[in-house]
C-alpha positions, -999 to 999 in steps of 0.1 A, spaced: 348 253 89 375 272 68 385 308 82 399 337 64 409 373 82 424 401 58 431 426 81 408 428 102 405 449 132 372 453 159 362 469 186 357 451 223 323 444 227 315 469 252 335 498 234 323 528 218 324 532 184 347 558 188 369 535 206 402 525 196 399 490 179 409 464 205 422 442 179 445 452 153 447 446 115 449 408 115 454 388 87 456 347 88 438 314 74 424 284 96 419 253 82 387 230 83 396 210 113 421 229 128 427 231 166 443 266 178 452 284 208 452 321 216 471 332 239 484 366 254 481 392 284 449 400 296 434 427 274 455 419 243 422 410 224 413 376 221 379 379 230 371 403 209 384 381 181 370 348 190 334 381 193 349 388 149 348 353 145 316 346 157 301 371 135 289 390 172 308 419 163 312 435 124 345 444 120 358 479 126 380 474 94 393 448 67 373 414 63 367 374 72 352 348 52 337 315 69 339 287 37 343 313 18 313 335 21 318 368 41 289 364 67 284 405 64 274 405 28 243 378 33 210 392 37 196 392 78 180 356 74 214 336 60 235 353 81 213 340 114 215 305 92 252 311 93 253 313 129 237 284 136 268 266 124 289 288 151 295 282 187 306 307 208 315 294 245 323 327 269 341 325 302 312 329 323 283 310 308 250 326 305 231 302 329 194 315 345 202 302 381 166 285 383 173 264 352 182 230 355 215 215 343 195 191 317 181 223 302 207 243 303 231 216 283 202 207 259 201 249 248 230 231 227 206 221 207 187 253 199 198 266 167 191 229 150 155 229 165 122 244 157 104 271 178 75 239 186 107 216 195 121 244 217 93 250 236 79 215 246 116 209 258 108 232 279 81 214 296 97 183 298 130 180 283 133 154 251 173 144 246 177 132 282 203 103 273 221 129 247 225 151 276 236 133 299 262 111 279 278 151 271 280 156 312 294 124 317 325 133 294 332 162 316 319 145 353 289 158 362 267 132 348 253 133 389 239 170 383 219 160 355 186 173 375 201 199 396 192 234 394 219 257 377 221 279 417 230 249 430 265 243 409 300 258 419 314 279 397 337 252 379 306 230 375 289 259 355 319 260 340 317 224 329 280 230 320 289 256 299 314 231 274 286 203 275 266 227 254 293 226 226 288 186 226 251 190 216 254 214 187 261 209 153 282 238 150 316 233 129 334 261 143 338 259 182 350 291 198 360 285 234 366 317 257 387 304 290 373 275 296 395 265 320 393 298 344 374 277 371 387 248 374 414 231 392 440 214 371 428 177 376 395 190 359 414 214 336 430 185 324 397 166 315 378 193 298 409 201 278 409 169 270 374 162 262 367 196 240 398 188 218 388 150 212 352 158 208 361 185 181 385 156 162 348 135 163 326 161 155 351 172 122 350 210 141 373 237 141 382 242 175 396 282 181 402 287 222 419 313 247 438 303 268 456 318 301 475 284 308 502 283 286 510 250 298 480 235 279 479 261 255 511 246 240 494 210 236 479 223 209 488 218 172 494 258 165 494 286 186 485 321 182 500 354 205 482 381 208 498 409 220 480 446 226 458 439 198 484 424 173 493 393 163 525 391 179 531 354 165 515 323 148 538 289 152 533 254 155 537 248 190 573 234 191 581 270 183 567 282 209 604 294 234 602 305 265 620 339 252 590 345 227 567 340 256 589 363 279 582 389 245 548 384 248 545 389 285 566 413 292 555 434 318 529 408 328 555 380 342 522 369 367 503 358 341 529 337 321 539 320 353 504 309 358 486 323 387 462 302 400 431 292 389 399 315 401 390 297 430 386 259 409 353 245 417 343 267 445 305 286 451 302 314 427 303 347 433 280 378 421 261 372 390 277 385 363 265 401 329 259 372 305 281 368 274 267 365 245 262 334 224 264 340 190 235 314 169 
């Protein structure tokens, strides 16, 4: 999918209308196929952007257009058509604890399937072997039949990016997805999201804390305090434009460690939102 920002600004997802926008006037063009990273301190807005992106939150001021069209002129019914083709993966995946893994990765599947399909999936899933070949790729083809209270918090994690393997979306966006796991893990569901967007023909937008990886990728983007502080291929990425771009937040560019890897989760959290 081919991705157009004219400076465009939005609000965090939780903000008031009254709020200051949490990202600035943007402006810049993504290419059918492109894979990007975004990174930046915490707070600098990249979830609000990959939230613009997904069409979750209408922006504050300026435009996007997705191939083209901008999703906020259609009428209610194309625009849910339109985000159908979207896939928006948060930090902390929106998994009911009682669920079981199959069911949770099949939900993948949703936007593509009728209200009958849905439903008698429900009762006894349909897609097993398609399910399962998407947990293998990330290692956890074992949990296939285990309840969703029963994963640490990196498995949920994993769970969470399996989804992204079932859909047909051609726009992936990827919120931390690595925030839980250790980097022997990191590694493989890095790996696996990037090649299975080169398959699938997706554009693959992600945020990133590991700058490490984050530089792996073709093109980078910094987001700094709401504004796009730079956009380079990665080569270009120095260490004295990241010092720019962290200043005053030297802990997160040196990496600190990952939340715990795959450990017991904590507290339940309030579920993103998936944008479909």
């Amino acid at each position: 999918m081919r991705v157009s920002l004219r400076g465009l600004s939005a609000r965090h997802p939780a903000a008031t209308v009254a709020s200051v926008p949490a990202l600035k006037p943007v402006t810049l063009d993504i290419a059918v196929g492109e894979q990007i990273a975004v990174i930046g301190p915490s707070g600098a807005g990249k979830t609000t952007l990959l939230h613009a992106l997904a069409c979750a939150l209408k922006p504050a001021a300026g435009s996007f257009t997705l191939d083209g069209v901008d999703p906020w002129t259609l009428p209610v019914s194309q625009l849910q058509k339109l985000r159908g083709r979207l896939f928006l993966g948060p930090q902390t995946p929106p998994l009911p604890p009682r669920q079981r893994v199959i069911t949770a990765v099949l939900a993948g599947r949703l936007p593509r399937q009728s209200l009958f399909a849905s439903l008698r999936s429900l009762i006894y899933p349909t897609g097993i072997a398609e399910a399962e070949a998407a947990l293998t790729r990330f290692d956890l083809a074992h949990k296939l039949w285990d309840r969703v209270d029963r994963l640490s918090g990196g498995e949920r994690q994993r769970v969470g990016l399996a989804r992204v393997l079932l859909s047909s979306a051609s726009l992936w966006l990827v919120d931390e997805p690595l925030s839980s796991l250790d980097p022997a893990r990191s590694r493989l569901a890095i790996d696996t999201l990037t090649a299975a967007a080169r398959e699938a023909g997706a554009t693959l937008v992600t945020t990133l804390h590991q700058v490490d990886v984050a530089t792996r990728f073709p093109r980078v983007l910094g987001l700094r305090d709401g504004e796009l502080h730079f956009d380079l291929p990665a080569a270009q990425v120095t260490p004295e434009r990241l010092r720019e771009l962290y200043a005053q937040h030297e802990h997160e560019l040196l990496g600190a460690p990952a939340d715990g890897g795959d450990t017991p989760p904590g507290p339940p959290q309030t579920p993103a939102m998936y944008c479909r």
